[in-house]
N, C-alpha and C positions, 0 to 999 in steps of 0.2 A: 843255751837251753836246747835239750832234744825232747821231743815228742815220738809217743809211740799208740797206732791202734791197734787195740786188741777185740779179740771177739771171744764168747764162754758162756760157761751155764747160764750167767744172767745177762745175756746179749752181749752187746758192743759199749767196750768202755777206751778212756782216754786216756794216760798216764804220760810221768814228764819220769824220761830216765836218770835217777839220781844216785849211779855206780849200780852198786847190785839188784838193790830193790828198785821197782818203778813204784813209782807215788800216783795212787788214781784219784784221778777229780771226780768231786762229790754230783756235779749238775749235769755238765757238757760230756758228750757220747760220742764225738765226732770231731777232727782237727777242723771238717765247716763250720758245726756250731760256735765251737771255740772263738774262729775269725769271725764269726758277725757279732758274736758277743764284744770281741773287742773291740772294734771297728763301733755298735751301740755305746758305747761306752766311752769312747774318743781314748783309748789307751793302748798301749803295745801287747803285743801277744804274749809275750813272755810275763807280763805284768796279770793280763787277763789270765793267763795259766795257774800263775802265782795264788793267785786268789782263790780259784777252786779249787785247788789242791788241796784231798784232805787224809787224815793220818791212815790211814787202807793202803796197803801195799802187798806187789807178789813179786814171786821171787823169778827173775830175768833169768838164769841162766834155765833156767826147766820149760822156759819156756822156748828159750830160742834156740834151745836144741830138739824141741818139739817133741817133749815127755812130760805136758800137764795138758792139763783138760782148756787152758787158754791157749790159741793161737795169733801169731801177728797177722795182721793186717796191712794191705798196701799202708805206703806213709801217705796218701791221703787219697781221698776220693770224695765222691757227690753221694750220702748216703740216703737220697730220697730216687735220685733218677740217674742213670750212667751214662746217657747222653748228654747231659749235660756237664759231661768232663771231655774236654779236647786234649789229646793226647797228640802231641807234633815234638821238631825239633831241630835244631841246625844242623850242619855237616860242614864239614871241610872246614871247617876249624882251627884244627890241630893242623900241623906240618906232617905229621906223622900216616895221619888219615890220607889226605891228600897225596901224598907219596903212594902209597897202597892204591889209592882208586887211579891215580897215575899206571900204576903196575897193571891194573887188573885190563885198560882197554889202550893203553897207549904203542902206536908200532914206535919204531927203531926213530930215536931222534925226533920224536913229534908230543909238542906238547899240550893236550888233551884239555879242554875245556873243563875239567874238573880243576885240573892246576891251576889256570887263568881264574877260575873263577876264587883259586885260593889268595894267588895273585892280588887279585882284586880288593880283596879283606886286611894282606898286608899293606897296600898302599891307599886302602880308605876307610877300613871299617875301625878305627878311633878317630875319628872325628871331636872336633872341640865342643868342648859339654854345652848342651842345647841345642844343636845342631844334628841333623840327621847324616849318617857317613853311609857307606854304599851297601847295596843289601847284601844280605849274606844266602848261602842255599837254606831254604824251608823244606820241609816233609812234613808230610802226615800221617799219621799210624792208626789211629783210632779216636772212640769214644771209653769210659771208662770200663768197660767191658772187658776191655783187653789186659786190663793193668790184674798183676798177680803179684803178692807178697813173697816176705823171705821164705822160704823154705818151699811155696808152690812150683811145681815142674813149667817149665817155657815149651811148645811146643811145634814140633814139628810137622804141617797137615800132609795130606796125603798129597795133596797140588803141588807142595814146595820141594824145592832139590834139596834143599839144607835147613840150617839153620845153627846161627853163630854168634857169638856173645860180642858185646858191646859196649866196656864198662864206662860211662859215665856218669855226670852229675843231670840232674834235673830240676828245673826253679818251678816253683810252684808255687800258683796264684790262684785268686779269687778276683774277680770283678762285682763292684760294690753296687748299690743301689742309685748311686748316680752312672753309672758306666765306666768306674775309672779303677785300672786295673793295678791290684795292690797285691805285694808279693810275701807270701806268706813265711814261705825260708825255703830250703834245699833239700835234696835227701841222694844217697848214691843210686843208681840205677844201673839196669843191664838193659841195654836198648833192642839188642836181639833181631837182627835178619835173615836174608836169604840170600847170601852174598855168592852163591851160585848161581843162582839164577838173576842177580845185579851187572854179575861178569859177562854173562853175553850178551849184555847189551845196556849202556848206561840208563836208556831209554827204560828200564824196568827197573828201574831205580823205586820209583813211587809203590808201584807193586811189591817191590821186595820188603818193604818196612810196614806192611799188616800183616804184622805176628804182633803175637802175644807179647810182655814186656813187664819188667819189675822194676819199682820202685821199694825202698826202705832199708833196715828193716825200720830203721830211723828217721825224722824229720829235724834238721837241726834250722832253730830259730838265729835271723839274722848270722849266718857263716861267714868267716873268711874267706874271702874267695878270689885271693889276689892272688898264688898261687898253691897247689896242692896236689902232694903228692900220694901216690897210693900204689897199691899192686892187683894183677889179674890174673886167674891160676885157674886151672882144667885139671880134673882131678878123673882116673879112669880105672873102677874096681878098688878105689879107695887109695891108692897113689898118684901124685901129682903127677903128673902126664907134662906140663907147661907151666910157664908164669912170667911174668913181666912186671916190670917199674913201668910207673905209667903218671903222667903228671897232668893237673889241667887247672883251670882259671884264666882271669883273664891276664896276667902276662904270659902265660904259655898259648894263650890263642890271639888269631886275628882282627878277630874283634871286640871291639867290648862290651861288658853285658847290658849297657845303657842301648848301644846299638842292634843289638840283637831281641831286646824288649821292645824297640819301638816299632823294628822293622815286622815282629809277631802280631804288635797290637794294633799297628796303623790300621788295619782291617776290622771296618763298623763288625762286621758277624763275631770278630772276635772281642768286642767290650761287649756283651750280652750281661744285665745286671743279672748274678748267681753264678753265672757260670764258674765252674774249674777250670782248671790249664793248668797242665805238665808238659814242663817242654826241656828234652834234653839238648845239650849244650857240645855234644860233639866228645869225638871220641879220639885219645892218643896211639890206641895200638888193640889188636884184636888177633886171634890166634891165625883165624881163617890167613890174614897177611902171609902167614908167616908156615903155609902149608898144613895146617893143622885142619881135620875133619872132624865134628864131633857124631858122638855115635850115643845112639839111645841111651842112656841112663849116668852118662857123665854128670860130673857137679861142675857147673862155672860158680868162681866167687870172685866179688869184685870190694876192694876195700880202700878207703880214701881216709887220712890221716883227717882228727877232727869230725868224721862222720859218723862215729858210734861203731857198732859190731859190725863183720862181713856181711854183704848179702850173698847170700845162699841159694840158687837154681838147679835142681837138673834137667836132664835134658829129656824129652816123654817123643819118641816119635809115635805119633798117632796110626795107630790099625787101619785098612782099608785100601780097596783104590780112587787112582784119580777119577772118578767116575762124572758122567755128564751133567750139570746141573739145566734143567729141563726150565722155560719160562711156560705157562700155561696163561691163557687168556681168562677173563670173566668171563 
């Protein structure tokens, strides 16, 4: 099942994609509500979905090329407070990734702590089930603030040297009312940095991953995710400029998604009962790798077999300079 939010004359509503038409539910306004209805109910989402679902529908394609008066919506968010959505996610992952961040700081012959630490993931991070296997790399990007829908521009502040598409997947969860973190489904994402300003110096790594970020246009309920292929394309004045086959799950990575959930949620702050979490899963290939610059008003799309339509970015570099930000006293 996929889910999709939307927003329109009559606020924010919920629909479950069914081919052309989305089908919207008559109660729930929000993929959270959705989850704690289910979750109230001791039944699966897909089931909970099921049941609200009523005969109102609109037509998908005008929308998601963004010529009606409805627009999508991230595939999910905290629709009362946006702090209360944690936006993080692994890295080095893929073989692919780790190659690249290899490239970006490694001299002649020397192998860079970002590989060991890939290293690391191939010789522990599947681990035998119940058991915890070795951590993987964490990041943190944001609170739900930052997260933007299909078709919204990702962008580039006057601070940043760049900024560069990301195409991955993200798991997305709710933490329930006893603190135990339950995973709602998937959706593809563009995780989006500053991998110019990553390059001189690994150490700005943390820095480089608050930007802006897209998730949807889609949420797919319980996915496949053993593995999945997809592709990643830069588009410049309306021709593809780029693109790539791009693969991810967990036989394409090194670790598995049991160990990379535990290793996110073993941190009390993160079972907070309410809270959101989006956490991407790492990424196979990205243009920057491969010498590509994006420039103001490029389209990145990123598309994963099984996860509904492209998501759709372009690129906004933001007006201004880097100008001082001042602390003033009370």
């Amino acid at each position: 099942m996929r889910l999709i939010q939307l927003s329109g004359p009559f606020g924010r509503r919920i629909g479950i994609v069914d081919g052309e038409p989305i089908r919207l539910m008559r109660t729930h306004r929000s993929v959270y509500a959705l989850a704690w209805a289910a979750l109230a109910d001791a039944v699966p989402l897909a089931q909970a979905a099921e049941r609200d679902a009523g005969a109102e529908t609109l037509a998908y394609e005008a929308i998601y090329a963004g010529n009606s008066e409805w627009r999508i919506l991230p595939a999910v968010d905290h629709p009362a407070e946006s702090a209360c959505c944690i936006v993080s996610g692994t890295g080095l992952s893929h073989i692919r990734s780790a190659a690249n961040r290899q490239a970006m700081h490694a001299a002649r012959d020397q192998v860079t702590d970002s590989m060991r630490m890939y290293e690391w993931g191939v010789e522990g991070g599947r681990p035998a089930p119940g058991t915890p296997g070795v951590s993987p790399e964490w990041f943190y990007k944001g609170t739900g603030s930052i997260l933007r829908a299909h078709n919204q521009p990702l962008d580039i502040p006057p601070y940043a040297e760049d900024g560069g598409e990301e195409p991955e997947i993200a798991g997305i969860y709710i933490v329930d009312s006893a603190g135990q973190p339950r995973r709602i489904g998937m959706a593809a994402g563009n995780e989006f940095s500053d991998h110019r300003f990553e390059k001189k110096n690994y150490l700005y790594l943390a820095a480089s991953k608050l930007r802006t970020c897209a998730i949807g246009p889609e949420l797919v309920v319980d996915p496949d995710f053993r593995r999945v292929q997809g592709e990643v394309s830069i588009e410049r004045a309306g021709v593809r400029l780029w693109s790539k086959s791009i693969q991810t799950g967990e036989e394409a990575m090194c670790h598995s998604l049991a160990n990379i959930e535990h290793h996110h949620f073993k941190f009390e702050l993160h079972r907070r009962p309410g809270d959101v979490h989006i956490h991407f899963f790492g990424a196979d290939a990205f243009s920057f790798g491969e010498g590509i610059r994006l420039d103001d008003d490029d389209v990145m799309q990123v598309r994963f077999d099984g996860f509904g339509r492209p998501l759709r970015n372009r690129v906004r570099v933001l007006p201004g300079a880097n100008s001082l930000v001042a602390v003033q006293t009370i």
